[in-house]
C-alpha positions as CSV (number, residue, x, y, z in Angstrom):
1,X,103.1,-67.4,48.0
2,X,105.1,-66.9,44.6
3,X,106.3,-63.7,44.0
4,X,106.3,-62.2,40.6
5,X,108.7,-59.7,39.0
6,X,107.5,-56.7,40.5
7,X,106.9,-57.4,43.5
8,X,103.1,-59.0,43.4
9,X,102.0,-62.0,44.6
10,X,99.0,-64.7,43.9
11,X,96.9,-66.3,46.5
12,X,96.7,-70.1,45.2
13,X,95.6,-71.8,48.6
14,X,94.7,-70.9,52.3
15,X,98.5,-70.8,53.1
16,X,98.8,-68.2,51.0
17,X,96.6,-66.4,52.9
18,X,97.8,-67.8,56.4
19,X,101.5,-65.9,55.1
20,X,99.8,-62.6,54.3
21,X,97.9,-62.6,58.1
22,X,101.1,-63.4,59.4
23,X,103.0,-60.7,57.6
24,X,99.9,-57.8,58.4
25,X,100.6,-59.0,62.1
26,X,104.0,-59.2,62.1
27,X,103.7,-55.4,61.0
28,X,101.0,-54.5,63.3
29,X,100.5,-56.4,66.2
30,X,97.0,-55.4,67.4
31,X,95.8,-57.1,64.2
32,X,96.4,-60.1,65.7
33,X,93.1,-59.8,67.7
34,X,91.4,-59.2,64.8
35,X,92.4,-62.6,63.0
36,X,91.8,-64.5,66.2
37,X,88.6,-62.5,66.4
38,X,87.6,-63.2,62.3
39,X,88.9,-66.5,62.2
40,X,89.7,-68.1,59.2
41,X,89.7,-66.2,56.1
42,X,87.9,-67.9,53.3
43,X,89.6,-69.0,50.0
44,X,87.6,-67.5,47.4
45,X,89.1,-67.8,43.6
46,X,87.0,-66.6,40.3
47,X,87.6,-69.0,37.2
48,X,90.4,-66.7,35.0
49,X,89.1,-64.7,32.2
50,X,86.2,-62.6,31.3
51,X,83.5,-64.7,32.9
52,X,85.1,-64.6,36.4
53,X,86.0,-60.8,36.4
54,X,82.2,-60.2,34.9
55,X,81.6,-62.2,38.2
56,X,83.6,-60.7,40.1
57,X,82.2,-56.9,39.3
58,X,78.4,-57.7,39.0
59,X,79.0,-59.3,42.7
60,X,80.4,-56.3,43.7
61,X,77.5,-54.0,41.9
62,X,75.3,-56.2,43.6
63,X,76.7,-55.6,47.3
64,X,76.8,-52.3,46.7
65,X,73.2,-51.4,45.8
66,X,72.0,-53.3,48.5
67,X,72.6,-50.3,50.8
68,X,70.7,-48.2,48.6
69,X,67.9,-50.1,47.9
70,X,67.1,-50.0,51.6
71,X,67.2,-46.4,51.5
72,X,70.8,-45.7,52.6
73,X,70.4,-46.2,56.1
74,X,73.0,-48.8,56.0
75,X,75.1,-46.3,54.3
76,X,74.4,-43.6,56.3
77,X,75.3,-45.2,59.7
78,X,78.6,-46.7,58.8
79,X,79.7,-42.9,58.3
């Protein structure tokens, strides 16, 4: 994982992500049941530009309202 000027870094590929799980654990062991528990943690990259952060948001408006649409309840138990 490359590591820009200040400090941030891009996922490019799953080992990418493999390094970050490592690091979280490394930091905080009882994660590690967690990523054993999740298993593998899917690569998912938007095209660069407008059209994949207009993806990227109305996915997310999306996901959100389905909660509402079914009244809340969803909502309302995770609390």
């Amino acid at each position: 994982m490359a590591a820009a000027i200040d400090g941030t870094r891009t996922i490019r590929g799953t080992a990418d992500i493999d390094e970050g799980l490592a690091a979280l654990v490394m930091a905080d062991p009882r994660l590690g049941r967690v990523v054993d528990a999740a298993g593998p943690v899917p690569l998912r990259l938007s095209e660069p530009g407008f059209s994949g952060l207009a993806s990227i948001i109305v996915s997310q408006m999306v996901s959100r309202a389905a909660p509402m649409r079914s009244g809340g309840g969803l909502w309302r138990r995770g609390r």
